[in-house]
N, CA, C and O atoms as a GROMACS GRO file, in nm:
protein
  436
    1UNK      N    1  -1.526  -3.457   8.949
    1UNK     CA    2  -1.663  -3.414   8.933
    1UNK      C    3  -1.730  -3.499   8.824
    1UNK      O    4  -1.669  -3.539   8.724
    2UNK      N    5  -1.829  -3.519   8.844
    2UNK     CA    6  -1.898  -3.650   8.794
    2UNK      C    7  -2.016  -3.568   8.697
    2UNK      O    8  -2.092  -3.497   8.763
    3UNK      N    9  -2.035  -3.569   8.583
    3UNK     CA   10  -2.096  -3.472   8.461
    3UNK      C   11  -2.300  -3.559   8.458
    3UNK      O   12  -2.349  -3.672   8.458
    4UNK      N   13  -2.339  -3.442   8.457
    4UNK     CA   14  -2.497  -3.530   8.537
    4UNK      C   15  -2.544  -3.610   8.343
    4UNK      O   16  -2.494  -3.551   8.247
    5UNK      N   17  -2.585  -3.669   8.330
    5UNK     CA   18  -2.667  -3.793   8.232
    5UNK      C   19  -2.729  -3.665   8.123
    5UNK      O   20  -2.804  -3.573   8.155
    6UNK      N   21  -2.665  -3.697   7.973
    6UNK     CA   22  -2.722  -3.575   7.893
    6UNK      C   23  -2.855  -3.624   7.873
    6UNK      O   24  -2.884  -3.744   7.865
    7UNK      N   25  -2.951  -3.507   7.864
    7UNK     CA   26  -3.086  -3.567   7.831
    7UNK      C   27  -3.098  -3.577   7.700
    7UNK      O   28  -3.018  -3.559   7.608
    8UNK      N   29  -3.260  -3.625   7.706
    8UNK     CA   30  -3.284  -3.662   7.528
    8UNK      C   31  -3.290  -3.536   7.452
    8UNK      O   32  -3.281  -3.544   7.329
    9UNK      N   33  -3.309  -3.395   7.518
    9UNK     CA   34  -3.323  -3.303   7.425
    9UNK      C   35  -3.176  -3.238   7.336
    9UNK      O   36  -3.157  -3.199   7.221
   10UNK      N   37  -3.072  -3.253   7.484
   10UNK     CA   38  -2.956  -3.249   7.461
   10UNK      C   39  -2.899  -3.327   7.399
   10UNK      O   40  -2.835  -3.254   7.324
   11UNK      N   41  -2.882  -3.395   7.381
   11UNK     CA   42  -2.872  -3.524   7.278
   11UNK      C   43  -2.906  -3.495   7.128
   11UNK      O   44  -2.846  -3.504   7.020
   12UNK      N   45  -3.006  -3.462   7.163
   12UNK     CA   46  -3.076  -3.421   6.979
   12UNK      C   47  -2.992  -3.356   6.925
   12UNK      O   48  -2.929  -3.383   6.822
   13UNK      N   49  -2.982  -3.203   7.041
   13UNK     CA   50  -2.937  -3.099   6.996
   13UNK      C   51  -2.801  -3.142   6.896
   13UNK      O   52  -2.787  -3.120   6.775
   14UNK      N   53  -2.704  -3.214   6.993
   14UNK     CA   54  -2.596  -3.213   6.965
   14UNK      C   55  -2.574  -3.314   6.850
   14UNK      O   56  -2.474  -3.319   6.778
   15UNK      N   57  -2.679  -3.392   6.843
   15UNK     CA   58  -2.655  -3.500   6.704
   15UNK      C   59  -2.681  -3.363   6.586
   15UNK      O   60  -2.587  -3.301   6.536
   16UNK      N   61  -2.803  -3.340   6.562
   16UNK     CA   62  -2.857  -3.216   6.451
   16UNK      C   63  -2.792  -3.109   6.420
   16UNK      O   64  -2.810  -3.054   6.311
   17UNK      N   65  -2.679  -3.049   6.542
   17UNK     CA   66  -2.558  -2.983   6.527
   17UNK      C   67  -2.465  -3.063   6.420
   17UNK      O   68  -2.464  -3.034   6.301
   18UNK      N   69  -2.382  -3.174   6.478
   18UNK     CA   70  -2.327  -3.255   6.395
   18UNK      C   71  -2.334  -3.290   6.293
   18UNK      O   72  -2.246  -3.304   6.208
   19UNK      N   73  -2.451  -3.309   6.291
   19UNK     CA   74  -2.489  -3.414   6.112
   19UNK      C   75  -2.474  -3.230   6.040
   19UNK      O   76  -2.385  -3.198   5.961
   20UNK      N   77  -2.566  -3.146   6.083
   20UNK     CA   78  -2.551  -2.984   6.015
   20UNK      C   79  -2.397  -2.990   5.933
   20UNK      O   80  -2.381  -2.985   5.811
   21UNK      N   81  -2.302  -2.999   6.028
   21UNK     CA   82  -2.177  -2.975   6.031
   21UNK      C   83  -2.106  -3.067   5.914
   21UNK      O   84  -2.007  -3.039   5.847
   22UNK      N   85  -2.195  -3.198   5.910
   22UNK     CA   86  -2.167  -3.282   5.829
   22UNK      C   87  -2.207  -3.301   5.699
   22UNK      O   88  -2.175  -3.396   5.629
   23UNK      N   89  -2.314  -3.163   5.653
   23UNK     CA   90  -2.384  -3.182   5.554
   23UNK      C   91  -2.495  -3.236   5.519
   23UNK      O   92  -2.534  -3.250   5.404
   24UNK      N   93  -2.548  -3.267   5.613
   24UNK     CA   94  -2.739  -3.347   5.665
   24UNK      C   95  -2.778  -3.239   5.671
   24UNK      O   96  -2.723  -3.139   5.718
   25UNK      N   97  -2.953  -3.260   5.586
   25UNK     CA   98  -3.041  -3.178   5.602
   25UNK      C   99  -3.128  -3.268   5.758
   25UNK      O  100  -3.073  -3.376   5.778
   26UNK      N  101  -3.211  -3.248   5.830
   26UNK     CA  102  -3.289  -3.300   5.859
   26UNK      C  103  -3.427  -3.240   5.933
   26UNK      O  104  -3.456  -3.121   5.948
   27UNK      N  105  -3.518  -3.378   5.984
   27UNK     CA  106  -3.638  -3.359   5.973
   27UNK      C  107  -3.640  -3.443   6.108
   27UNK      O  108  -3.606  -3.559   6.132
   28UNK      N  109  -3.709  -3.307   6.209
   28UNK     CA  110  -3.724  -3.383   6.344
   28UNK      C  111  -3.901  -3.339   6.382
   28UNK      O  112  -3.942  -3.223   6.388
   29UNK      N  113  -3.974  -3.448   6.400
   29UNK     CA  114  -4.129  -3.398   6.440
   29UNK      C  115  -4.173  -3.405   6.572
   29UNK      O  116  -4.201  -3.508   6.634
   30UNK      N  117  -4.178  -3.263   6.622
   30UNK     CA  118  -4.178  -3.256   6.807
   30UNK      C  119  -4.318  -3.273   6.817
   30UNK      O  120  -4.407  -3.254   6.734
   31UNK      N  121  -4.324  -3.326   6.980
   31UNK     CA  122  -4.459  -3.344   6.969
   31UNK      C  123  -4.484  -3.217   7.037
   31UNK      O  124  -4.386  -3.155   7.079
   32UNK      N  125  -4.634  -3.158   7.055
   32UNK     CA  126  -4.709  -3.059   7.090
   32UNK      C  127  -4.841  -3.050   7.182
   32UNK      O  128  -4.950  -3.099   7.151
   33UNK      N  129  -4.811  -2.978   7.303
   33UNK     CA  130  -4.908  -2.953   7.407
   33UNK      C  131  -5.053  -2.959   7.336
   33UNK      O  132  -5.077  -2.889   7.238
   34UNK      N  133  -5.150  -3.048   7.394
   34UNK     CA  134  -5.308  -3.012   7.362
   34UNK      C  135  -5.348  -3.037   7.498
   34UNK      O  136  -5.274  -3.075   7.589
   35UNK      N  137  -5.486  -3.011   7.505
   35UNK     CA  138  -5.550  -2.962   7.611
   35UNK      C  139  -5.491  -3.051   7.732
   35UNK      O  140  -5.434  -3.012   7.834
   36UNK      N  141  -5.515  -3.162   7.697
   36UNK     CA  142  -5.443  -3.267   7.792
   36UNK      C  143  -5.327  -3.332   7.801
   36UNK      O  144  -5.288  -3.335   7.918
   37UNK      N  145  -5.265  -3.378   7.735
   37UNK     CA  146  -5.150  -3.400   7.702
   37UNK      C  147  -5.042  -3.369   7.603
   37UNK      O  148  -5.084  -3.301   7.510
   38UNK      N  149  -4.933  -3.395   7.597
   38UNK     CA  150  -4.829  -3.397   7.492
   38UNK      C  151  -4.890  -3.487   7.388
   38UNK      O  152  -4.950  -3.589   7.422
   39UNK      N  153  -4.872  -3.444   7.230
   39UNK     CA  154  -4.936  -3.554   7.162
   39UNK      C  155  -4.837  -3.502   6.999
   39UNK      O  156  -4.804  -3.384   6.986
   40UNK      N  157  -4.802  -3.603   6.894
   40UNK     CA  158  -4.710  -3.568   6.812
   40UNK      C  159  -4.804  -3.613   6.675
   40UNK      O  160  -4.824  -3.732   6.653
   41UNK      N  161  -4.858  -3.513   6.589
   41UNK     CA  162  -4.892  -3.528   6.491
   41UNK      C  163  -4.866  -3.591   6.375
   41UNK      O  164  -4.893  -3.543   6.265
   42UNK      N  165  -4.823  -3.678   6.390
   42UNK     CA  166  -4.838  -3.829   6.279
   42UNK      C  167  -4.952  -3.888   6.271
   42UNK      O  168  -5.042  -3.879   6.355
   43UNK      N  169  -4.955  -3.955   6.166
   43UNK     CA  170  -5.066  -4.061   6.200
   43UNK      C  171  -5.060  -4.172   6.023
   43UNK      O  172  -5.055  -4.126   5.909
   44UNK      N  173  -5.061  -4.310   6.064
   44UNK     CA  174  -5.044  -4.388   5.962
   44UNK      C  175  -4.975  -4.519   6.028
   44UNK      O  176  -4.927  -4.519   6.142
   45UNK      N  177  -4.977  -4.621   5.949
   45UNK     CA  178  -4.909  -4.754   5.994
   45UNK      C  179  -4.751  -4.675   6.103
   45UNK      O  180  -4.731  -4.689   6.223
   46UNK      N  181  -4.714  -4.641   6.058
   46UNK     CA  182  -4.543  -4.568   6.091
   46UNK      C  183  -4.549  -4.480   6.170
   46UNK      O  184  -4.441  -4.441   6.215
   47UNK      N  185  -4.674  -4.416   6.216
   47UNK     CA  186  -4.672  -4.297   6.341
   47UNK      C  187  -4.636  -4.308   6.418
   47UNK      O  188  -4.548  -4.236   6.465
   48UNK      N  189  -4.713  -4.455   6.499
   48UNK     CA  190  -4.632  -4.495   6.602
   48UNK      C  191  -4.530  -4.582   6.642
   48UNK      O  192  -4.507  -4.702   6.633
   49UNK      N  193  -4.471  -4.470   6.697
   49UNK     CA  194  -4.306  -4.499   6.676
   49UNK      C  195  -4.204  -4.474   6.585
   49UNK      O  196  -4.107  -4.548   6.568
   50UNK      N  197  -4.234  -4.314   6.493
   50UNK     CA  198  -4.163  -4.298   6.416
   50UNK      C  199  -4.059  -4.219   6.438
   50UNK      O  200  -4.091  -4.108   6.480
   51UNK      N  201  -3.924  -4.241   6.421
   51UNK     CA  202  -3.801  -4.194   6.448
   51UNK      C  203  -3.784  -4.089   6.481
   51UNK      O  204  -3.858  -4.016   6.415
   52UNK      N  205  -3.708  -4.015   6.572
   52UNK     CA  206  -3.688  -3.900   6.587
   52UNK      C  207  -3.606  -3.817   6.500
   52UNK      O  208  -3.626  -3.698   6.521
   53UNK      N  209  -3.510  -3.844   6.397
   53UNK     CA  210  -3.484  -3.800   6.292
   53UNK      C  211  -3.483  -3.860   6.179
   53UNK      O  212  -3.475  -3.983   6.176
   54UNK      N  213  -3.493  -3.773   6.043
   54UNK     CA  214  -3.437  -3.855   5.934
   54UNK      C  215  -3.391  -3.744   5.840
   54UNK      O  216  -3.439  -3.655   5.770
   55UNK      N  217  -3.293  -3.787   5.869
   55UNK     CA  218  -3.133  -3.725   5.791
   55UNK      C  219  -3.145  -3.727   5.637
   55UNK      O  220  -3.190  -3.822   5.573
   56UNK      N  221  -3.096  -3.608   5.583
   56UNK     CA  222  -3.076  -3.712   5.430
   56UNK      C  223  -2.917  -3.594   5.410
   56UNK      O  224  -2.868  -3.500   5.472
   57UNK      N  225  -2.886  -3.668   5.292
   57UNK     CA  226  -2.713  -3.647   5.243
   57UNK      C  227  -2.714  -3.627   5.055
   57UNK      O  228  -2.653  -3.701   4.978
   58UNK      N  229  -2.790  -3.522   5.019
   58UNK     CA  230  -2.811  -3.568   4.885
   58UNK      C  231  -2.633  -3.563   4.812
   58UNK      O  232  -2.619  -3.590   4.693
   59UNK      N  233  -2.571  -3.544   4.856
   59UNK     CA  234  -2.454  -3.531   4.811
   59UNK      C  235  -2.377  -3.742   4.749
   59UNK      O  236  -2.312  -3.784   4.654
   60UNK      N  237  -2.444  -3.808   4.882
   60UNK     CA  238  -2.366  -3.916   4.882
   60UNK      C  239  -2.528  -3.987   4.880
   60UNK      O  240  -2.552  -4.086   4.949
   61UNK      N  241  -2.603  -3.939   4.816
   61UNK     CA  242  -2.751  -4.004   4.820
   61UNK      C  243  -2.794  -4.130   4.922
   61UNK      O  244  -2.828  -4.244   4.892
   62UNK      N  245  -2.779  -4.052   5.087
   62UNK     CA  246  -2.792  -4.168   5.194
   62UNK      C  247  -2.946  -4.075   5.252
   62UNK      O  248  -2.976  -3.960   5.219
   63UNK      N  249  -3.009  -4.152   5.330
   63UNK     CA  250  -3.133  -4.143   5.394
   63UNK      C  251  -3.100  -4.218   5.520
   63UNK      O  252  -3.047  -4.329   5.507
   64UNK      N  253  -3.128  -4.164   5.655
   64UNK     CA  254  -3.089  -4.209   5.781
   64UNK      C  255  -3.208  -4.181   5.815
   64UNK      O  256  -3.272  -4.079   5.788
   65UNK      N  257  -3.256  -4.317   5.905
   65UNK     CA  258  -3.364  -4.287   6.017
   65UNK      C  259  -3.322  -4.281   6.170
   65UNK      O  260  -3.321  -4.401   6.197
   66UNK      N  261  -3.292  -4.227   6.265
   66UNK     CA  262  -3.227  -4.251   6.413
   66UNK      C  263  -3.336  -4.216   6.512
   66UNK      O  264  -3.414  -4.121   6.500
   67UNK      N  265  -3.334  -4.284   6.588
   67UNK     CA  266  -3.375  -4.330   6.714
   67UNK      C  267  -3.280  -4.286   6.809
   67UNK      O  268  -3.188  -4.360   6.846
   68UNK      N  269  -3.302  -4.138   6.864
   68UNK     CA  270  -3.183  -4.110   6.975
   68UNK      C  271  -3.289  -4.144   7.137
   68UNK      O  272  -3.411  -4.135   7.149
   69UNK      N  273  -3.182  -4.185   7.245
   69UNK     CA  274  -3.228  -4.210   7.348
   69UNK      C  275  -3.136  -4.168   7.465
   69UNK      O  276  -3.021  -4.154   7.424
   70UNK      N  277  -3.149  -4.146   7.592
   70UNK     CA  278  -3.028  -4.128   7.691
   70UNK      C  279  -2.963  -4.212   7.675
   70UNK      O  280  -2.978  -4.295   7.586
   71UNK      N  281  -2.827  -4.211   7.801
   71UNK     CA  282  -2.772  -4.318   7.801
   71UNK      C  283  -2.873  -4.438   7.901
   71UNK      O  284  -2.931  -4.395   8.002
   72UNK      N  285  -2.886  -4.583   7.862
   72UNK     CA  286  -2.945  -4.659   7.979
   72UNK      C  287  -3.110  -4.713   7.911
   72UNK      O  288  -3.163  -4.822   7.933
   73UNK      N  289  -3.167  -4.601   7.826
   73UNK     CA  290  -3.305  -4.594   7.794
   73UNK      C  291  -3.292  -4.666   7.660
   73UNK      O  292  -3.192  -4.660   7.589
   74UNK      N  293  -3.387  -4.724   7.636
   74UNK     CA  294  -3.454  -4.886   7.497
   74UNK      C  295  -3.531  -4.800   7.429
   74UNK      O  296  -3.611  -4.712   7.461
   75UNK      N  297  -3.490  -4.843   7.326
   75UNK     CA  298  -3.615  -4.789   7.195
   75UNK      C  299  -3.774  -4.891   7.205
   75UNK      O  300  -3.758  -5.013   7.205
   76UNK      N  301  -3.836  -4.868   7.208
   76UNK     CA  302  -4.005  -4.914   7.279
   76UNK      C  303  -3.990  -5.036   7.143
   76UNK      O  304  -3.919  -5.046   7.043
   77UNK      N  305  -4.092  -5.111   7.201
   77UNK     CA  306  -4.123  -5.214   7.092
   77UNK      C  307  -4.175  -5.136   6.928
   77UNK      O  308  -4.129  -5.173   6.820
   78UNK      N  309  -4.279  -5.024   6.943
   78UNK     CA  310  -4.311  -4.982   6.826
   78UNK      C  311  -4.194  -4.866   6.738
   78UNK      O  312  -4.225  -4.817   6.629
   79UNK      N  313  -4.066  -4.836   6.805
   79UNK     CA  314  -4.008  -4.783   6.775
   79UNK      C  315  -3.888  -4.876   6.670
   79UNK      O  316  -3.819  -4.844   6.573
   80UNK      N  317  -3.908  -4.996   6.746
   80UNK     CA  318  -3.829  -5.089   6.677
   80UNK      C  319  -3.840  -5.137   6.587
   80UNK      O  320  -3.755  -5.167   6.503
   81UNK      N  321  -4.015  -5.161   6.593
   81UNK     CA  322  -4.078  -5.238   6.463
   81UNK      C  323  -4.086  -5.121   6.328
   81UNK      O  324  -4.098  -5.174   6.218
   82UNK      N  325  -4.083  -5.028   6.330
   82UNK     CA  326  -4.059  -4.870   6.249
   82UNK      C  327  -3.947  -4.931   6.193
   82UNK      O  328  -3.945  -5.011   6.099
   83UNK      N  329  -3.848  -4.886   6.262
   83UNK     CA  330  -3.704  -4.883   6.199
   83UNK      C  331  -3.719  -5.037   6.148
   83UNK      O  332  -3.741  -5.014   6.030
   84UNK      N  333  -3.722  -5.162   6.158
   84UNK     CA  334  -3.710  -5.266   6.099
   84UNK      C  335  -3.769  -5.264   5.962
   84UNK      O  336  -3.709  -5.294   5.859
   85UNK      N  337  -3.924  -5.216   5.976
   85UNK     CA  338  -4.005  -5.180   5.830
   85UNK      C  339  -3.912  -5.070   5.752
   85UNK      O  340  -3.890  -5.101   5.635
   86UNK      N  341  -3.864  -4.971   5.787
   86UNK     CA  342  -3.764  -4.869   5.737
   86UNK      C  343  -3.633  -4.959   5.651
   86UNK      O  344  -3.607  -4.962   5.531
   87UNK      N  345  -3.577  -5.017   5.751
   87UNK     CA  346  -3.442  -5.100   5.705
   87UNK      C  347  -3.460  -5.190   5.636
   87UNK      O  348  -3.360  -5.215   5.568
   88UNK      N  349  -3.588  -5.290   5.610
   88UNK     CA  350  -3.593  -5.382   5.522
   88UNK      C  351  -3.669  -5.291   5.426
   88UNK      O  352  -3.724  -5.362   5.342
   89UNK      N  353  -3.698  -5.137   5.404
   89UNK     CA  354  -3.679  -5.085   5.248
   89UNK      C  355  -3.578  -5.048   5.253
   89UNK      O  356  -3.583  -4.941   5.193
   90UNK      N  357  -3.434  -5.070   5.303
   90UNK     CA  358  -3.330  -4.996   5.238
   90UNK      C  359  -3.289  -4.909   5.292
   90UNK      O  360  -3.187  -4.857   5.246
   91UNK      N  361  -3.351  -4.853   5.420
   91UNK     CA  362  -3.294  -4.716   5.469
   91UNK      C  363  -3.197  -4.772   5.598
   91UNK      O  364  -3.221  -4.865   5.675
   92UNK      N  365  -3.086  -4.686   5.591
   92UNK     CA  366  -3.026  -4.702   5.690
   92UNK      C  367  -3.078  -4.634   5.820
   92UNK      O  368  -3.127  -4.521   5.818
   93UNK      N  369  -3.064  -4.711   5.939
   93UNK     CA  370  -3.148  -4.712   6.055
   93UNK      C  371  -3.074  -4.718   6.184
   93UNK      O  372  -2.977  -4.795   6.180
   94UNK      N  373  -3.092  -4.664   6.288
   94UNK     CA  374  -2.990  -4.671   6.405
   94UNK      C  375  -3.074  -4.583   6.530
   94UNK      O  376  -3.129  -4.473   6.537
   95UNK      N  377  -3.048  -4.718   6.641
   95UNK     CA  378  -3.059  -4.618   6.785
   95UNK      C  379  -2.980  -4.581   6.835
   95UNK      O  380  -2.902  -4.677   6.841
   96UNK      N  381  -2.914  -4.458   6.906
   96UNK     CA  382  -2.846  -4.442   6.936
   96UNK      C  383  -2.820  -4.360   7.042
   96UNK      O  384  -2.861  -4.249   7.008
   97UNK      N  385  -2.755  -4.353   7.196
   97UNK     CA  386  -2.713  -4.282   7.276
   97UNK      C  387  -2.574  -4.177   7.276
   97UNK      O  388  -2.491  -4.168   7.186
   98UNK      N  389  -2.577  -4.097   7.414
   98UNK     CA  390  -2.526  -4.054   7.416
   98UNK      C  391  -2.350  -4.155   7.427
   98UNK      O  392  -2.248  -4.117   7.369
   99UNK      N  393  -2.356  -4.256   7.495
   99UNK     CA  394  -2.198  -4.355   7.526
   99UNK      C  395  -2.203  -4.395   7.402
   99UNK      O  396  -2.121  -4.486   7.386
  100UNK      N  397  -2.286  -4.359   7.264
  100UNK     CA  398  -2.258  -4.445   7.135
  100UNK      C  399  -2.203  -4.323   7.084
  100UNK      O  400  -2.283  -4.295   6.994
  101UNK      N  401  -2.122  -4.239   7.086
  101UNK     CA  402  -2.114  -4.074   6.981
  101UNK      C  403  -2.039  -4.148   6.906
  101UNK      O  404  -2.091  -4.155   6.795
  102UNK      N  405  -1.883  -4.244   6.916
  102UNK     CA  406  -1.798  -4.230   6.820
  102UNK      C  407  -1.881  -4.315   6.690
  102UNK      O  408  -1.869  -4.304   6.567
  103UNK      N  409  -1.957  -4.389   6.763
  103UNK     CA  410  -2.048  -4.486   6.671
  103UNK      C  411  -2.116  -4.444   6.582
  103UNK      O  412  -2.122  -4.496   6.470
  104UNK      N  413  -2.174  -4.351   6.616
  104UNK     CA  414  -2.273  -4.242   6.541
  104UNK      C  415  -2.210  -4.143   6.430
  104UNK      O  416  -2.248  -4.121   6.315
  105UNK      N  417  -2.085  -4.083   6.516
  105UNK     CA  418  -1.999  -4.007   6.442
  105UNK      C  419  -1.970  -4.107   6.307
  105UNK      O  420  -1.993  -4.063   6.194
  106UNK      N  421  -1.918  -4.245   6.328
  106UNK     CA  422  -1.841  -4.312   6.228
  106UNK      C  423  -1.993  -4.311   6.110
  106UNK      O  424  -1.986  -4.257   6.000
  107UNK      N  425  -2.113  -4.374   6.157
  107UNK     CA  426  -2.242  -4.314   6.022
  107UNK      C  427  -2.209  -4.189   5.958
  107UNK      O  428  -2.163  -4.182   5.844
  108UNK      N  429  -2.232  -4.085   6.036
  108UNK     CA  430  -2.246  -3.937   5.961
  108UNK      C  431  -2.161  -3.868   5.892
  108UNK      O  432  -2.175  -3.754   5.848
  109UNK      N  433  -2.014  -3.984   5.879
  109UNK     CA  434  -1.937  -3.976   5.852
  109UNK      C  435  -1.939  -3.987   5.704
  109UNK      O  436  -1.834  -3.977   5.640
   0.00000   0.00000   0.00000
Protein backbone atom coordinates (compact mmCIF):
# COMPACT_ATOMS: atom_id res chain seq x y z
CA UNK A 1 0.00 0.00 0.00
CA UNK A 2 1.40 3.07 -1.28
CA UNK A 3 0.94 6.14 1.65
CA UNK A 4 -0.83 9.25 -0.42
CA UNK A 5 1.92 12.66 -0.53
CA UNK A 6 1.83 14.49 3.10
CA UNK A 7 0.46 17.87 2.54
CA UNK A 8 1.84 21.23 3.44
CA UNK A 9 -0.43 21.51 6.42
CA UNK A 10 0.62 18.12 7.58
CA UNK A 11 3.95 18.78 7.26
CA UNK A 12 3.84 21.85 9.43
CA UNK A 13 2.01 20.07 11.85
CA UNK A 14 4.53 17.52 12.28
CA UNK A 15 7.71 19.79 12.01
CA UNK A 16 6.04 22.33 15.07
CA UNK A 17 5.28 19.03 16.95
CA UNK A 18 8.97 18.18 16.71
CA UNK A 19 10.88 21.24 17.16
CA UNK A 20 7.96 21.56 20.50
CA UNK A 21 9.48 18.29 21.53
CA UNK A 22 12.81 19.72 20.92
CA UNK A 23 12.53 22.79 22.86
CA UNK A 24 11.58 25.51 19.98
CA UNK A 25 9.32 28.11 20.67
CA UNK A 26 7.78 29.12 17.38
CA UNK A 27 6.07 31.60 15.19
CA UNK A 28 3.95 30.50 12.22
CA UNK A 29 1.75 33.47 10.31
CA UNK A 30 -1.39 31.80 8.57
CA UNK A 31 -2.84 33.51 6.05
CA UNK A 32 -6.66 34.56 6.40
CA UNK A 33 -9.96 34.48 4.33
CA UNK A 34 -11.08 38.19 3.11
CA UNK A 35 -13.81 38.91 1.02
CA UNK A 36 -12.04 37.58 -1.95
CA UNK A 37 -9.29 35.76 -1.37
CA UNK A 38 -6.80 34.10 1.03
CA UNK A 39 -4.43 36.92 1.96
CA UNK A 40 -1.51 36.79 4.94
CA UNK A 41 -0.96 39.89 6.90
CA UNK A 42 2.58 40.98 6.53
CA UNK A 43 3.67 43.69 4.89
CA UNK A 44 7.38 45.24 4.43
CA UNK A 45 10.50 44.52 2.17
CA UNK A 46 10.27 40.63 3.78
CA UNK A 47 6.42 40.02 3.48
CA UNK A 48 6.70 38.68 0.48
CA UNK A 49 7.80 35.54 0.87
CA UNK A 50 8.31 35.33 4.41
CA UNK A 51 9.00 31.93 5.91
CA UNK A 52 6.64 29.79 7.22
CA UNK A 53 8.34 29.39 10.51
CA UNK A 54 10.79 30.89 12.75
CA UNK A 55 11.94 28.82 15.47
CA UNK A 56 13.95 30.14 18.22
CA UNK A 57 16.07 27.90 20.99
CA UNK A 58 16.90 30.41 23.71
CA UNK A 59 18.60 27.70 25.49
CA UNK A 60 21.45 27.21 22.70
CA UNK A 61 20.69 30.93 21.43
CA UNK A 62 19.78 29.66 17.65
CA UNK A 63 17.05 31.50 15.46
CA UNK A 64 15.72 29.28 12.46
CA UNK A 65 13.85 30.55 9.53
CA UNK A 66 12.15 27.32 7.41
CA UNK A 67 10.52 27.19 4.39
CA UNK A 68 8.42 23.89 4.59
CA UNK A 69 7.02 22.55 1.22
CA UNK A 70 5.55 18.99 -0.05
CA UNK A 71 7.51 16.56 -1.33
CA UNK A 72 8.31 17.68 -5.31
CA UNK A 73 7.19 21.57 -4.63
CA UNK A 74 10.20 24.80 -4.95
CA UNK A 75 10.32 27.54 -2.67
CA UNK A 76 9.07 30.62 -5.19
CA UNK A 77 11.70 33.05 -6.23
CA UNK A 78 10.54 35.61 -3.38
CA UNK A 79 10.69 32.98 -0.85
CA UNK A 80 14.24 32.45 -1.69
CA UNK A 81 15.32 35.88 -1.91
CA UNK A 82 13.82 36.20 2.07
CA UNK A 83 15.76 33.47 3.34
CA UNK A 84 19.05 34.64 1.48
CA UNK A 85 18.48 38.35 3.07
CA UNK A 86 17.77 36.28 6.46
CA UNK A 87 21.06 34.09 6.07
CA UNK A 88 23.39 36.75 5.04
CA UNK A 89 22.26 38.38 8.66
CA UNK A 90 23.21 35.33 10.32
CA UNK A 91 20.13 33.41 10.67
CA UNK A 92 20.09 29.99 10.01
CA UNK A 93 17.73 29.20 7.07
CA UNK A 94 16.32 26.03 5.37
CA UNK A 95 13.67 24.61 2.89
CA UNK A 96 12.56 21.76 3.62
CA UNK A 97 10.22 18.66 2.70
CA UNK A 98 8.66 16.00 3.79
CA UNK A 99 11.76 13.15 1.96
CA UNK A 100 14.17 15.77 3.91
CA UNK A 101 12.89 14.73 7.85
CA UNK A 102 16.27 13.12 8.83
CA UNK A 103 17.79 16.40 7.45
CA UNK A 104 15.68 18.57 9.32
CA UNK A 105 15.70 16.38 12.35
CA UNK A 106 19.74 16.61 12.26
CA UNK A 107 19.02 21.05 12.52
CA UNK A 108 16.57 20.78 15.43
CA UNK A 109 18.79 18.77 16.82
Amino acid sequence: MTMPPLSEKDWMHQVTDLASKLGWYYLHIRAGMTADSWRTPISGPLGKGFPDLLLVRPRDVRILALELKRDGAKATPDQLAVLEILAASGMETGVYAPAQFDALLAVLR
